[in-house]
Structure formats: structure tokens, C-alpha cells
VOPAGU-2260 file (C-alpha; in pm, 1 decimal, decimal comma):
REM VOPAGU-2260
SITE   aa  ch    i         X         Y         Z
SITE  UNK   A    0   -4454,9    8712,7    -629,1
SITE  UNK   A    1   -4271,0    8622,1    -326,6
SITE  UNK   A    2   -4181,5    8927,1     -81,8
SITE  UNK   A    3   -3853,7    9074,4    -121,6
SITE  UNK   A    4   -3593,6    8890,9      43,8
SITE  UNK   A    5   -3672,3    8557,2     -42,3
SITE  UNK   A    6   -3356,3    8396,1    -214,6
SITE  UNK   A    7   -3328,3    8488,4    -581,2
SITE  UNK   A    8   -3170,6    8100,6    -754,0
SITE  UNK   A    9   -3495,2    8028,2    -853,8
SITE  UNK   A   10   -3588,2    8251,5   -1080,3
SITE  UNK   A   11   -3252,5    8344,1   -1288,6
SITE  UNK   A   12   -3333,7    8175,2   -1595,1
SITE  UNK   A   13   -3141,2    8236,6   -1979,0
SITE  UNK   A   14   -3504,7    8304,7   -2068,7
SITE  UNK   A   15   -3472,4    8598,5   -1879,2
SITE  UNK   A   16   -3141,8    8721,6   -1966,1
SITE  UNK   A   17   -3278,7    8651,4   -2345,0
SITE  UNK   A   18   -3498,2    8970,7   -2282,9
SITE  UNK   A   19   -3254,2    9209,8   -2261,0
SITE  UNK   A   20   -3082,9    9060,3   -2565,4
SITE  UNK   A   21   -3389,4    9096,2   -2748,3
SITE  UNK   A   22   -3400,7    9478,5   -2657,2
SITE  UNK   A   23   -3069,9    9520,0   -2685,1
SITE  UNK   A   24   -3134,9    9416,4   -3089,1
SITE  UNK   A   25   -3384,4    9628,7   -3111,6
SITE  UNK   A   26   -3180,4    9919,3   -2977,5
SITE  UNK   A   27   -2859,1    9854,6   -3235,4
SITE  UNK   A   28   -3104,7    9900,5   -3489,3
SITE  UNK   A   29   -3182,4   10229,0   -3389,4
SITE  UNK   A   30   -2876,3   10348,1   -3325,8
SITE  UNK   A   31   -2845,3   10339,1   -3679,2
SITE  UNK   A   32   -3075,9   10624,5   -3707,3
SITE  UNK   A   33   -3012,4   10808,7   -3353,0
SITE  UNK   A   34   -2724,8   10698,1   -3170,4
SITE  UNK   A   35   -2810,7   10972,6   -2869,2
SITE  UNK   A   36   -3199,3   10856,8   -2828,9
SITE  UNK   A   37   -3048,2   10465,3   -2812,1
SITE  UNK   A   38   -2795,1   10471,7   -2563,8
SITE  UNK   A   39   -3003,4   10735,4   -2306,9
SITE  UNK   A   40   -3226,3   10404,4   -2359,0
SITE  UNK   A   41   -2983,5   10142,0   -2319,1
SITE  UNK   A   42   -2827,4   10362,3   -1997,3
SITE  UNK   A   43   -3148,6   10429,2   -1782,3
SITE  UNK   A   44   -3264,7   10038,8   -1889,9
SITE  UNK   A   45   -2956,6    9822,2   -1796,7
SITE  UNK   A   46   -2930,6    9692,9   -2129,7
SITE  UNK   A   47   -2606,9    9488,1   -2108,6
SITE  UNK   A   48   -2697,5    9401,1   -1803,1
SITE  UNK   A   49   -2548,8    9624,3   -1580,0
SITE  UNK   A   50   -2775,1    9826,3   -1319,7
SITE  UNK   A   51   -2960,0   10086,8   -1440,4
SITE  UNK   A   52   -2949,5   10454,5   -1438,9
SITE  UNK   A   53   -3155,5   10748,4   -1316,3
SITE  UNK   A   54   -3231,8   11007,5   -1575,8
SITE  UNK   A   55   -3042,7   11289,7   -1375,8
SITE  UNK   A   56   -2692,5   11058,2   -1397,6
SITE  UNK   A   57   -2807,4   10983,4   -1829,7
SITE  UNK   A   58   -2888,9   11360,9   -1859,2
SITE  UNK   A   59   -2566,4   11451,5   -1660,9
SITE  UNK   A   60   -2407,9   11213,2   -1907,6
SITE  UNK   A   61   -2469,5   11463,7   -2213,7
SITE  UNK   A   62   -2493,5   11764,4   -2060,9
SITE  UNK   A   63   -2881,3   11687,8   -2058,8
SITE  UNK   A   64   -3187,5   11833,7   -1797,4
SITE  UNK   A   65   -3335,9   11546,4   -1613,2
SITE  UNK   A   66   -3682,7   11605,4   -1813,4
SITE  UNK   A   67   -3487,8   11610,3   -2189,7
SITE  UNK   A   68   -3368,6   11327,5   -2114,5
SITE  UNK   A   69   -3673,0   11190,1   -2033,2
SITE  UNK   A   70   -3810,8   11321,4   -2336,3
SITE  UNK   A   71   -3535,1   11188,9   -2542,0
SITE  UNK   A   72   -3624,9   10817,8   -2372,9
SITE  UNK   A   73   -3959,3   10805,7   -2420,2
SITE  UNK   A   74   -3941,2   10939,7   -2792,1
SITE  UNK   A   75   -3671,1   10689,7   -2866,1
SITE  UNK   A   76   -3927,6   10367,8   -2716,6
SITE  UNK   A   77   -4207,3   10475,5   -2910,8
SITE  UNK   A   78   -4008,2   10444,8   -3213,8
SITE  UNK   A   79   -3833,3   10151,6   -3122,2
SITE  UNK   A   80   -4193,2    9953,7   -3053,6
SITE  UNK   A   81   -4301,8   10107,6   -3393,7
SITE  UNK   A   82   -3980,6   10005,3   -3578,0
SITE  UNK   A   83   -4034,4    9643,2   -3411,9
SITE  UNK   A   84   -4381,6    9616,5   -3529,6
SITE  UNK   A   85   -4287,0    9687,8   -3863,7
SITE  UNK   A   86   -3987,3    9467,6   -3900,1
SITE  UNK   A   87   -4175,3    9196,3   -3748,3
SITE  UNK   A   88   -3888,1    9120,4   -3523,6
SITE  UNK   A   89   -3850,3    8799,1   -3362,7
SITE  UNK   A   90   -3884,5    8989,0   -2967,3
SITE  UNK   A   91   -4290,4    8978,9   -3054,9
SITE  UNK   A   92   -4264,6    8587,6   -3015,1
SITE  UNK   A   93   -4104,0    8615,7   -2731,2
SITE  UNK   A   94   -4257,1    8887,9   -2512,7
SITE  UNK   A   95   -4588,3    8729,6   -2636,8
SITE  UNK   A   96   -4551,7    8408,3   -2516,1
SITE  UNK   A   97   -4386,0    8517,6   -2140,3
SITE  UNK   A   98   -4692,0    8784,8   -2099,6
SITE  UNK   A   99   -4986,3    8639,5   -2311,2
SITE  UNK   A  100   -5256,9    8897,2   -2356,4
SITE  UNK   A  101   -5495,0    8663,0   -2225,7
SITE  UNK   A  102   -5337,2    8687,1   -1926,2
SITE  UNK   A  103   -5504,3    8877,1   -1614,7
SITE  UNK   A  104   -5382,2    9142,2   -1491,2
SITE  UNK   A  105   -5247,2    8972,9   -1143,3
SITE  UNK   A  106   -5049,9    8704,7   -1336,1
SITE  UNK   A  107   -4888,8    8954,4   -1552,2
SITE  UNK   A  108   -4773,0    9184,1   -1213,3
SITE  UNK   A  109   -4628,5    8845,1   -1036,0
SITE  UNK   A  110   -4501,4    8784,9   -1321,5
SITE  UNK   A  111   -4306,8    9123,4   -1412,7
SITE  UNK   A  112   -4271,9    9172,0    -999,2
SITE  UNK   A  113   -4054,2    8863,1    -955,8
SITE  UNK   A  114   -3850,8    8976,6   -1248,0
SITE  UNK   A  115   -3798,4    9298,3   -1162,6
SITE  UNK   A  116   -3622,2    9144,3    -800,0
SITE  UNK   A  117   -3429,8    8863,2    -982,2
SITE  UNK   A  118   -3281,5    9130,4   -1233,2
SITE  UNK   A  119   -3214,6    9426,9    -991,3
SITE  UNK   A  120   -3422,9    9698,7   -1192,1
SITE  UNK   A  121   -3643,9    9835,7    -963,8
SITE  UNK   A  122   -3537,9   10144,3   -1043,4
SITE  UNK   A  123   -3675,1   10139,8   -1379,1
SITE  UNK   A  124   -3967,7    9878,4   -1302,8
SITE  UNK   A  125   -4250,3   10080,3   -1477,4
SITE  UNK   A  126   -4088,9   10165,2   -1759,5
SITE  UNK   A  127   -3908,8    9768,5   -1834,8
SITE  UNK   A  128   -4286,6    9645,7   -1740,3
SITE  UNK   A  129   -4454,0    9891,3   -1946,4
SITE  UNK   A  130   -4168,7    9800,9   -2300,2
SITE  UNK   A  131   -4242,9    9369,6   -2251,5
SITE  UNK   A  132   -4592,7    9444,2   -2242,6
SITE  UNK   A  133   -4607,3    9600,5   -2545,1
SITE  UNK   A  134   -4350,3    9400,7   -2716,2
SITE  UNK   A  135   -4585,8    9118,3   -2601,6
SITE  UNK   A  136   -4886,0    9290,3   -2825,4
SITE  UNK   A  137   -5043,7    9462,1   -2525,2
SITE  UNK   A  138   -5230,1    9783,9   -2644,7
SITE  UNK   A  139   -5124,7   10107,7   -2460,8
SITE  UNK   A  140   -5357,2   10176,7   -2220,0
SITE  UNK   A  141   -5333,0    9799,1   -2079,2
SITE  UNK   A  142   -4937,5    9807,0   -2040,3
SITE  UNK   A  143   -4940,2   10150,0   -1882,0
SITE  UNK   A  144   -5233,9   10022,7   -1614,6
SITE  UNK   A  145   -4991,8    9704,9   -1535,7
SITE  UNK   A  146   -4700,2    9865,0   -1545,4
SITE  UNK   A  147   -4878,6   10149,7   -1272,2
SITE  UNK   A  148   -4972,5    9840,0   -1055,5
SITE  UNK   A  149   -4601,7    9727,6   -1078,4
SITE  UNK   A  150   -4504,1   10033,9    -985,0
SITE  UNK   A  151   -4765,6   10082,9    -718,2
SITE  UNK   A  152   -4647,0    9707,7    -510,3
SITE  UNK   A  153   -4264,1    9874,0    -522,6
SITE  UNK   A  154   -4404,0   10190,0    -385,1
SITE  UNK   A  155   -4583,3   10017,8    -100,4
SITE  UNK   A  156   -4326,6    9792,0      -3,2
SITE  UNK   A  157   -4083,6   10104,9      32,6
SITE  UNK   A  158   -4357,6   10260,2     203,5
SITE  UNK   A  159   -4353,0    9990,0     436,9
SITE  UNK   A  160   -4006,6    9920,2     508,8
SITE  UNK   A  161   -3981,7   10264,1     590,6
SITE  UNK   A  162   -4270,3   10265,8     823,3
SITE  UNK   A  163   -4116,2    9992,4     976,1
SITE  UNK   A  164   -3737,1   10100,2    1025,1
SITE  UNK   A  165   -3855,0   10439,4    1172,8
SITE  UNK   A  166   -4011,6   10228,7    1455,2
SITE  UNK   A  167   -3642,7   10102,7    1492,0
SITE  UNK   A  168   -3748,8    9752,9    1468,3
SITE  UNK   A  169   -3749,1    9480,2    1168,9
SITE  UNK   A  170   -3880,9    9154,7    1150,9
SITE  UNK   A  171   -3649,9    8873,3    1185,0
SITE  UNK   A  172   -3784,7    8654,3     907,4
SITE  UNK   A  173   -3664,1    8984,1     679,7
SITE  UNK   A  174   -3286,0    8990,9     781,7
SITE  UNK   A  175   -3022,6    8793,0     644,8
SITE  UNK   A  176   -2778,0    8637,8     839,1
SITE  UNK   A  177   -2469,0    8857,3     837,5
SITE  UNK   A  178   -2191,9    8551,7     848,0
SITE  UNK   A  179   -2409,9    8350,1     549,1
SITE  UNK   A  180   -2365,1    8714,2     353,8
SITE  UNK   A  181   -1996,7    8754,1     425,6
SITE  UNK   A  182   -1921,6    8381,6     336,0
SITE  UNK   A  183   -1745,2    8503,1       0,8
SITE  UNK   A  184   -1570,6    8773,6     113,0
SITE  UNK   A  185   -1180,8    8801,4     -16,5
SITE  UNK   A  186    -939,4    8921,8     288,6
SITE  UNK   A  187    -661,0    9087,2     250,5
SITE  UNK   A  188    -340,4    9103,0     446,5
SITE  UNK   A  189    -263,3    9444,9     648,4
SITE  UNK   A  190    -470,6    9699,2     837,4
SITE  UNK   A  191    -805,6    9860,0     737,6
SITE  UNK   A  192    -812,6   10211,4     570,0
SITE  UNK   A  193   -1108,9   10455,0     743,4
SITE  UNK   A  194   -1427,6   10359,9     639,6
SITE  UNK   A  195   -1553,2   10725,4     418,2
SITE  UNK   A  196   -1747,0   10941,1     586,5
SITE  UNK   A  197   -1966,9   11040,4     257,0
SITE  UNK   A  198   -2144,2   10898,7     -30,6
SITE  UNK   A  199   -1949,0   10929,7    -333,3
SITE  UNK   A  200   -2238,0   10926,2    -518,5
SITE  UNK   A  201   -2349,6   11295,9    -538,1
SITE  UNK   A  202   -2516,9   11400,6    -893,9
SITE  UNK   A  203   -2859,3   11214,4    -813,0
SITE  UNK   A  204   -2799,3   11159,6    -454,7
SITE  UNK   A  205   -3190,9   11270,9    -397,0
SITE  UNK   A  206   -3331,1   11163,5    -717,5
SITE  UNK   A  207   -3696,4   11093,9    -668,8
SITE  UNK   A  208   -3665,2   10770,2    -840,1
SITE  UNK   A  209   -3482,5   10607,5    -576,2
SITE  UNK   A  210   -3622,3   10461,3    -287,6
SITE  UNK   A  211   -3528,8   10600,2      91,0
SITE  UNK   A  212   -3513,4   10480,0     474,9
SITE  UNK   A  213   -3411,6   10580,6     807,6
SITE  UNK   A  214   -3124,7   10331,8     936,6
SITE  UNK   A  215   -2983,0   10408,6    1256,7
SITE  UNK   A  216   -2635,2   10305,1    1240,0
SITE  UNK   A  217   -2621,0   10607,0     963,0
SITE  UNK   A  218   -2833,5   10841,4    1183,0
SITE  UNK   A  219   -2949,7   10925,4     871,0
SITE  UNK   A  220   -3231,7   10874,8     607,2
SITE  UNK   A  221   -3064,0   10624,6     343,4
SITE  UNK   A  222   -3070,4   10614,2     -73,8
SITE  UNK   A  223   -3110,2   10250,9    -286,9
SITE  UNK   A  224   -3240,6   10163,5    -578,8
SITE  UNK   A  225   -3368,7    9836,7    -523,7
SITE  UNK   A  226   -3485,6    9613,0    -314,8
SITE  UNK   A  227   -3175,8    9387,1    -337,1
SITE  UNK   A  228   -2975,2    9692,4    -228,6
SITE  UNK   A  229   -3255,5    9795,3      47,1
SITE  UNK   A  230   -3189,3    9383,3     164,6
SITE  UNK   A  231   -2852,1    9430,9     211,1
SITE  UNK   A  232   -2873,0    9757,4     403,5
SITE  UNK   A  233   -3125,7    9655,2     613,1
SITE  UNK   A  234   -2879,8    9339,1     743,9
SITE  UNK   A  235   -2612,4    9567,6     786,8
SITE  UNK   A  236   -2803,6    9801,7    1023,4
SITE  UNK   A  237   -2955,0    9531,4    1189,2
SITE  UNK   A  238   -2592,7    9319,0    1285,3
SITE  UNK   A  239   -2436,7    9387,7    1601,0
SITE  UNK   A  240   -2143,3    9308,3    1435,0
SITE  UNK   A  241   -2139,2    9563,1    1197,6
SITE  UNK   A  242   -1989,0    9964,0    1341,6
SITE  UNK   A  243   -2086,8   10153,7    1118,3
SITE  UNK   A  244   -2114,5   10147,4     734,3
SITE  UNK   A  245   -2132,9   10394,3     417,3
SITE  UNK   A  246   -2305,8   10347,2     141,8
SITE  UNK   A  247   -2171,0   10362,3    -203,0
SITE  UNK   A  248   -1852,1   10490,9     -44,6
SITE  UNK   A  249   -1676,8   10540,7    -408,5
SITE  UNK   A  250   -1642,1   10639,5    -735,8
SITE  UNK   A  251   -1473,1   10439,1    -936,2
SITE  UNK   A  252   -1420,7   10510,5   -1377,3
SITE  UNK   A  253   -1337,6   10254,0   -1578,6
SITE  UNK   A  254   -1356,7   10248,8   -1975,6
SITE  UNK   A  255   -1572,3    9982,2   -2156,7
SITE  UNK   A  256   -1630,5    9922,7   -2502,6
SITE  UNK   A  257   -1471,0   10263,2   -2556,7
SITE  UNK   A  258   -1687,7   10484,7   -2356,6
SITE  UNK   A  259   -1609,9   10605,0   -1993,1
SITE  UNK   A  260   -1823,4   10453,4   -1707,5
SITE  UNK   A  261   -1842,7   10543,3   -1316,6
SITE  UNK   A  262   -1922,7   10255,6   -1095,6
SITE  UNK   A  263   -2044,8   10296,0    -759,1
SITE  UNK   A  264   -2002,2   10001,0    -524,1
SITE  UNK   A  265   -2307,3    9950,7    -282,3
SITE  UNK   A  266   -2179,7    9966,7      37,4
SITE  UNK   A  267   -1874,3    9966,4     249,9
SITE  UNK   A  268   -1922,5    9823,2     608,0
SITE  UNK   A  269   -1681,1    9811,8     952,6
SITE  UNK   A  270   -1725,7    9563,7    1169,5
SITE  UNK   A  271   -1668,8    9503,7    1518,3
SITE  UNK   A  272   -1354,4    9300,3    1490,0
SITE  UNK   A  273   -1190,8    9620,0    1303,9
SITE  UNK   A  274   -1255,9    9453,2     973,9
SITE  UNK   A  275   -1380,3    9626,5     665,5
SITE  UNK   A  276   -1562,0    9476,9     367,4
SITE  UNK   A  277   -1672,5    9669,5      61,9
SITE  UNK   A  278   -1971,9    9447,0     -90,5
SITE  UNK   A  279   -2122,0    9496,0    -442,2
SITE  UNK   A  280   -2493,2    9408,0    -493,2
SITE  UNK   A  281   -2447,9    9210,6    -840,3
SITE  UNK   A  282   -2783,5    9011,5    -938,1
SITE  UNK   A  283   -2693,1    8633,5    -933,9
SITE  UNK   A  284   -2768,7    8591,0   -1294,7
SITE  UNK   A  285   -2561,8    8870,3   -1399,4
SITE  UNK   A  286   -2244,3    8755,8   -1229,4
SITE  UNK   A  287   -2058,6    8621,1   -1565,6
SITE  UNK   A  288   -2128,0    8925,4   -1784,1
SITE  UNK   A  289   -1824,9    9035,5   -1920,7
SITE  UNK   A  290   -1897,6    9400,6   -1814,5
SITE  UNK   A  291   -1996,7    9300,8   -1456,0
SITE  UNK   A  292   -1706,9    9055,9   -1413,6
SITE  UNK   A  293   -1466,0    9406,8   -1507,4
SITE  UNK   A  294   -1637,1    9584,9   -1224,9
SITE  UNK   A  295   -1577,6    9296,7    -997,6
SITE  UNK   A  296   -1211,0    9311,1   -1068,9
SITE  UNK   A  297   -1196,0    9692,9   -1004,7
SITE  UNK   A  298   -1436,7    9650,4    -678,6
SITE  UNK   A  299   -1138,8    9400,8    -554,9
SITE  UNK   A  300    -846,7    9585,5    -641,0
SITE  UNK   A  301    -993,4    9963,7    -457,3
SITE  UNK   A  302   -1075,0    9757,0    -157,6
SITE  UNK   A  303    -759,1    9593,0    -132,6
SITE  UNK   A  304    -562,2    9922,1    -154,0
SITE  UNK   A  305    -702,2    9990,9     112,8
SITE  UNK   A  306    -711,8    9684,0     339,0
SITE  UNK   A  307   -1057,9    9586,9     303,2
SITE  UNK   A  308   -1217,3    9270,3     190,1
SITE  UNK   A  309   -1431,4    9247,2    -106,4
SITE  UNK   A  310   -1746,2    9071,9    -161,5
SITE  UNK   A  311   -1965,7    9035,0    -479,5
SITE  UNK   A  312   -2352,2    9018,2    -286,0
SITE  UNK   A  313   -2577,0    8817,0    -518,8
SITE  UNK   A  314   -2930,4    8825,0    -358,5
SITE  UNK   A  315   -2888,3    8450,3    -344,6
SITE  UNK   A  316   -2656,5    8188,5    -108,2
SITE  UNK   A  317   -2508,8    8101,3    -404,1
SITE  UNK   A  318   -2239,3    8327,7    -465,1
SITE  UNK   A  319   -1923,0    8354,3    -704,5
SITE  UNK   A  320   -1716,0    8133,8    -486,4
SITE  UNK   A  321   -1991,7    7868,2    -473,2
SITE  UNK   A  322   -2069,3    7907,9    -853,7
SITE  UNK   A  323   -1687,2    7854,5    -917,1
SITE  UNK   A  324   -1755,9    7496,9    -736,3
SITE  UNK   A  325   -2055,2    7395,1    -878,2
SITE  UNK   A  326   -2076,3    7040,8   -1017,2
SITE  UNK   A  327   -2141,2    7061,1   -1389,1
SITE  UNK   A  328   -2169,0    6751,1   -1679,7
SITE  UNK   A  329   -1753,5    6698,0   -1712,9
SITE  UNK   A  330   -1900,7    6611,1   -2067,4
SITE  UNK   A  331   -2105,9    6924,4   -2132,9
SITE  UNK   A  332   -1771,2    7134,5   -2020,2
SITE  UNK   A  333   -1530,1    6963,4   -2226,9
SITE  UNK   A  334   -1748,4    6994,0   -2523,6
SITE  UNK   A  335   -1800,7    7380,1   -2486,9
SITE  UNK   A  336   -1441,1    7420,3   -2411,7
SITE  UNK   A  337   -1343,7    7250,2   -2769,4
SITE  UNK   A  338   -1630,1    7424,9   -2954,4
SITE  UNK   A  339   -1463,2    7746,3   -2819,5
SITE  UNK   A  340   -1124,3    7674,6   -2927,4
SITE  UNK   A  341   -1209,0    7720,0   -3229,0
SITE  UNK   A  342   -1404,8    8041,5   -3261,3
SITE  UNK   A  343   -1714,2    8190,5   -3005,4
SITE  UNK   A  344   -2094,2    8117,2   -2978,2
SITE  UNK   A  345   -2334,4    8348,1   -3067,0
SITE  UNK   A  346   -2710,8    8376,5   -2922,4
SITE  UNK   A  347   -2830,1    8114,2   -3140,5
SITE  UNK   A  348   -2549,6    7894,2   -3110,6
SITE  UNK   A  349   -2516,4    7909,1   -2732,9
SITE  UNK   A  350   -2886,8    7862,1   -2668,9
SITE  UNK   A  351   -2886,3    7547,3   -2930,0
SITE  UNK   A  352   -2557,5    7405,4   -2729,7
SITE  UNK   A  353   -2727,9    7435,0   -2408,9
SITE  UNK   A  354   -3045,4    7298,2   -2525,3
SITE  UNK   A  355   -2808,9    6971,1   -2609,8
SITE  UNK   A  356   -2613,9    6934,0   -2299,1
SITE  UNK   A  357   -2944,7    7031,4   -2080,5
SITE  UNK   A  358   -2758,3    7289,0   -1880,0
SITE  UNK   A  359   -2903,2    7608,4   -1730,5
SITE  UNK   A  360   -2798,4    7930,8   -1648,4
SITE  UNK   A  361   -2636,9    7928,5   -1326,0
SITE  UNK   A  362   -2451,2    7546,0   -1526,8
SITE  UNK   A  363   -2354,3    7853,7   -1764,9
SITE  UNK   A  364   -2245,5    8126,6   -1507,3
SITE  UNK   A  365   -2040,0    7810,9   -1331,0
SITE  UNK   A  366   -1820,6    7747,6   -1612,5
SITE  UNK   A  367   -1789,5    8111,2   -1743,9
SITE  UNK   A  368   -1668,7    8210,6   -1415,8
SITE  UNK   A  369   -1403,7    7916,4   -1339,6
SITE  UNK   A  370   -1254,6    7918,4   -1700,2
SITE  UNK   A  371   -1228,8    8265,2   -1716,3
SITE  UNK   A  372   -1453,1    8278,9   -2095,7
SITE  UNK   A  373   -1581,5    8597,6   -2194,9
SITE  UNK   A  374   -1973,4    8693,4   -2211,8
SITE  UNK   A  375   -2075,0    8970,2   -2370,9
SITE  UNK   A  376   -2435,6    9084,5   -2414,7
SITE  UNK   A  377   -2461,1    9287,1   -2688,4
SITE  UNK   A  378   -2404,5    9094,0   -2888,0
SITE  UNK   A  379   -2499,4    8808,4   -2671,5
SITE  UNK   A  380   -2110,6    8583,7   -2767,1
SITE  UNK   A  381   -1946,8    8366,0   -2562,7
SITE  UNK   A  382   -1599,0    8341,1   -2615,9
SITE  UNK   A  383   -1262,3    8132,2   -2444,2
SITE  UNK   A  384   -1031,0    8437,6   -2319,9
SITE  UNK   A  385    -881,9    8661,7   -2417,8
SITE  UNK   A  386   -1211,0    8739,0   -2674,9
SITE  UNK   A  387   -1066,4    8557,7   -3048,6
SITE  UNK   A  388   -1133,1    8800,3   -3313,2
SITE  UNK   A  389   -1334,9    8486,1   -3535,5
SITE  UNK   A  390   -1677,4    8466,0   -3657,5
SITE  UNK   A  391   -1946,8    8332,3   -3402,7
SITE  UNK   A  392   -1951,5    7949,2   -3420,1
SITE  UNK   A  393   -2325,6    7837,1   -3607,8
SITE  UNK   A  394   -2516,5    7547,7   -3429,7
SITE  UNK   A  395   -2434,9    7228,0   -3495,9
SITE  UNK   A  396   -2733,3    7144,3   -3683,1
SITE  UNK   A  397   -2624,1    7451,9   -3930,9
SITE  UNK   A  398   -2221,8    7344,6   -3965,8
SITE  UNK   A  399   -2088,5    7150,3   -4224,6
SITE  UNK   A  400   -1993,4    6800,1   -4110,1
């Protein structure tokens, strides 16, 4: 695995978005039978692809301890693996072939360490590690030792970067460059609002699960939970042409798929000019989920009430703005465009259409993003906008001519 801070591009993938989807299956089909255990599992997990939660924010979320809902998680995955084993679902083929068992156990850590960064889930590395392994046929005992080493290279690399930032100094290879991070950032017209003066972020402010470092432009030991996050921090503190900054300076509810969310933006920073940004750490491969894109939009419009730019961080120097500009196959666009006239794709429909036209996933973010379609993860659809109420369009090899 590459250190963090190494650009992300490279390892987005729809094979690794397909993960999720395959979980996310999984977890419908226990809903059926306990709605509560399945979404305290799709919550701390991400599923949908939006970040993951710690268990104090799920518990706080039903009026739950921190340790129920732990024990509500971890009841609810060992009956989804044992409900998966049974069905013989389709994830086993999967999760086999990206973590054979004949794999070593360095391979498999690289391997589940690199996602982990590209995905944003550091915060729930050990237990996403420890539900592909077994998924991929890897007996208890194994998937708990990996997902421990997992677990254990996150741990040391927080150790370090906080050994690091107490002695006030960072190594230059391990800062991004503060103008190449702003690029994308949307301006308003008018002057600035105050930058806050608090993290709006209090229920789990000090849960244990997150990682923690001195930065001196706080004065203060600092919260993340990741090492995308911990990245952009790190810049921030290091600019000279950043004031002062606040992380997740606000709370902000939305509804989605009838439930009510919170959404805490990463970080709000002033700069030296009298400028202020407010920048969202959204995982490059994540950018065109429907739910992600609706967070976007309500990052953009808080900022701009109060004079600030907004900024969607990816991990990557391709942002939104560049993705909205990438060169794509005119042909493979037009095609989609007229297959989605006429009714969505599903998962097996979109991965058979991009199989055809050879495109990959940030070819797929590209177009999502500058036509405005809709995608959804669970179920994975793609759809033109607004979302047609129609049945998901079949591959072409399974349509009648």
C-alpha cells in the first residue's frame, strides 16, 4: 500500500464500489427480518456510500448505549454472513476472487489498506476488512488476525503523524499544495461571515474510534476519522496562507430516502486574503452518488449564506470541476443518454453497458456529474433526472430486439 497521501485516481475502480452493493444486498435482505440490526449496520459501515458512523452517533440515533449498539452490529453481521452462506449469494464470488484464501497475509493487508484510503472508511477499517474476508470464505480466526493487522498499520500511522506534528514540524513530501487543493473552490460575491469558533460536532466529539493530533493553528489537539480528513488538516495547518480554521464547523439536517440525516462538513478555513472556504472531504469515487451529490448541494448553499466559498476535496487532483471536463467516447455518452430516455439501468445493466463502451468509473462519475443523472446505490440504478418511476432497463443481450 502506498502511504497516505499519495493521490487516490488510481485505485477508484466500479469493482470497488460493487462491494458495497454487494453488502448493501445482503443487508435488504435482512431488513426483512430486523430492520433495527440492518440499518445500525448499514450506518456505522457507509453502505450507500456515504462516510461512516461511530457507534456513539448510531446508538445516539435510537436512543442506544455506545456498547448495545455494538452488540446490535455485531449480532446483525454474524447473521448476515450466515444468511449469505446459506443463500449462496452471488457476494461469495466476488469477495473470493478480490481476497483469495490462498493469499498471504501481506497481500491481503495492501490489499484491504489501499481500499480502506480510496473509500474513506478508516473509521470502520477492522470491521469492513474483517466482513470481505469472510465473505471471501476466510475462516474466523484468519479474518479477525488480518483485519487486527489492518487495524494495527492505521494505528501506527496515527501514532506517527502525531509524533510528528507535536514536534511542530511535517515533512514536505506529506503536504499538499494549498492552491492545487483550492483549485475547485466556488466564490461567492460579498463579505465573509466569522469563521465558528466550535466544532459543531459534539455527541462523539472524543469517541475513541477516531483518530487525534496536535495542530497549532487550533492550539488544540484535533478529531478525524480518516486519513483523507487527517491530509487535509495537516495542509491547512501547514499553509501560511491559511488564519485559522475549524473543523467540522456545522451541522447541517437534511432528509433522504425518508429518514433524517445530519451532515457535518470537514472543515472551514480563513485565509490570509480574508477569504473563507468551507471544504468537504468526499472520496473521488463517491462524488456522483446521488446521496453525496445532495450533500454537496447543501455544503454550497450554507457556505454561500454566509460568504464563503465551497469546495468538494476529493483526495485526488481530479476534482468535480475537472470530472465535469473530462473527455469521454461522444459515442459511449450518446448511447447511455438514449438508453436512459427510456427507463434507468440497474447493476447488471450498467455494468454490461460499460463493459461495451469500455468506460471506467471516473468515464462514469464524468457523465453523471455533467448531465445531472441520478445514482443511487441501493439499489445500485442509474437514472436521467429527475429519477423516472420505470422498471430498470435489462442488458442488451437480455432485451427483445
Amino acid at each position: 500500500m502506498r502511504e497516505p497521501g499519495h493521490d487516490i485516481a488510481a485505485d477508484v475502480s466500479f469493482e470497488l464500489e460493487e462491494l458495497d452493493e454487494l453488502v448493501g444486498e445482503l443487508l435488504v435482505d435482512h431488513a426483512e427480518r430486523a430492520a433495527r440490526e440492518a440499518r445500525v449496520v448499514g450506518l456505522r459501515l457507509g453502505i450507500g456510500g456515504q462516510r461512516p458512523e461511530t457507534l456513539t452517533r448510531v446508538g445516539a440515533r435510537y436512543d442506544l448505549a455506545r456498547d448495545r449498539a455494538r452488540q446490535l452490529y455485531t449480532k446483525a453481521i454474524g447473521r448476515i454472513l450466515r444468511e449469505a452462506t446459506r443463500s449462496g449469494h452471488r457476494s461469495a464470488e466476488v469477495f473470493a476472487h478480490r481476497y483469495p484464501r490462498e493469499a498471504g497475509d501481506l497481500r491481503l493487508v495492501r490489499t484491504l489498506l489501499t481500499e480502506t484510503y480510496a473509500t474513506d472508511t478508516d473509521l470502520v477499517a477492522m470491521e469492513w476488512s474483517y466482513l470481505k474476508l469472510r465473505l471471501a470464505g476466510h475462516d474466523q480466526t484468519d479474518a479477525r488476525r488480518v483485519a487486527g493487522y489492518v487495524m494495527q498499520r492505521i494505528l501506527g500511522w496515527q501514532k506517527k503523524t502525531a509524533s510528528i506534528l507535536a514536534k511542530l514540524h511535517a515533512p514536505d513530501d506529506d503536504i499538499d499544495d494549498l492552491d492545487a487543493v483550492l483549485a475547485g473552490t466556488d466564490w461567492p460575491d460579498g463579505s465573509p461571515a466569522p469563521l465558528p469558533t466550535v466544532s459543531a460536532r459534539v455527541a462523539d466529539a472524543d469517541d475513541d474510534g477516531r483518530g487525534r493530533f496536535y495542530l497549532a493553528k487550533a492550539g488544540r489537539d484535533v478529531a478525524y476519522d480518516s486519513a483523507l480528513v487527517a491530509r487535509l488538516l495537516r495542509t491547512l495547518d501547514a499553509s501560511p496562507a491559511v488564519a485559522a480554521f475549524q473543523e467540522e464547523p456545522a451541522a447541517l439536517t437534511y432528509t433522504f430516502a425518508g429518514e433524517n440525516h445530519v451532515h457535518y462538513p470537514s472543515v472551514a478555513a480563513r485565509l490570509t486574503d480574508g477569504r473563507t472556504v468551507l471544504i468537504d472531504v468526499v472520496p473521488l469515487g463517491r462524488t456522483m452518488f446521488h446521496h453525496n451529490r445532495l450533500q454537496a448541494d447543501l455544503v454550497r448553499a450554507h457556505a454561500h449564506e454566509r460568504g464563503w466559498g465551497a469546495l468538494t476535496w476529493t483526495g485526488s487532483a481530479i476534482g468535480t470541476a475537472q470530472l465535469r471536463t473530462r473527455a469521454v467516447d461522444a459515442a459511449a455518452e450518446q448511447r447511455i443518454a438514449t438508453d436512459l430516455a427510456t427507463g434507468p439501468y440497474d447493476r447488471v445493466g450498467l455494468a454490461a453497458v460499460l463493459t461495451e463502451t469500455g468506460l471506467d468509473l471516473l468515464d462514469l462519475a464524468a457523465l453523471v456529474l455533467r448531465n445531472d443523472w441520478q445514482f443511487d446505490r441501493l439499489p445500485m440504478r442509474l437514472s436521467a433526472s429527475p429519477s423516472p418511476r420505470r422498471a430498470p432497463r435489462q442488458p442488451a443481450a437480455s432485451r427483445s430486439r
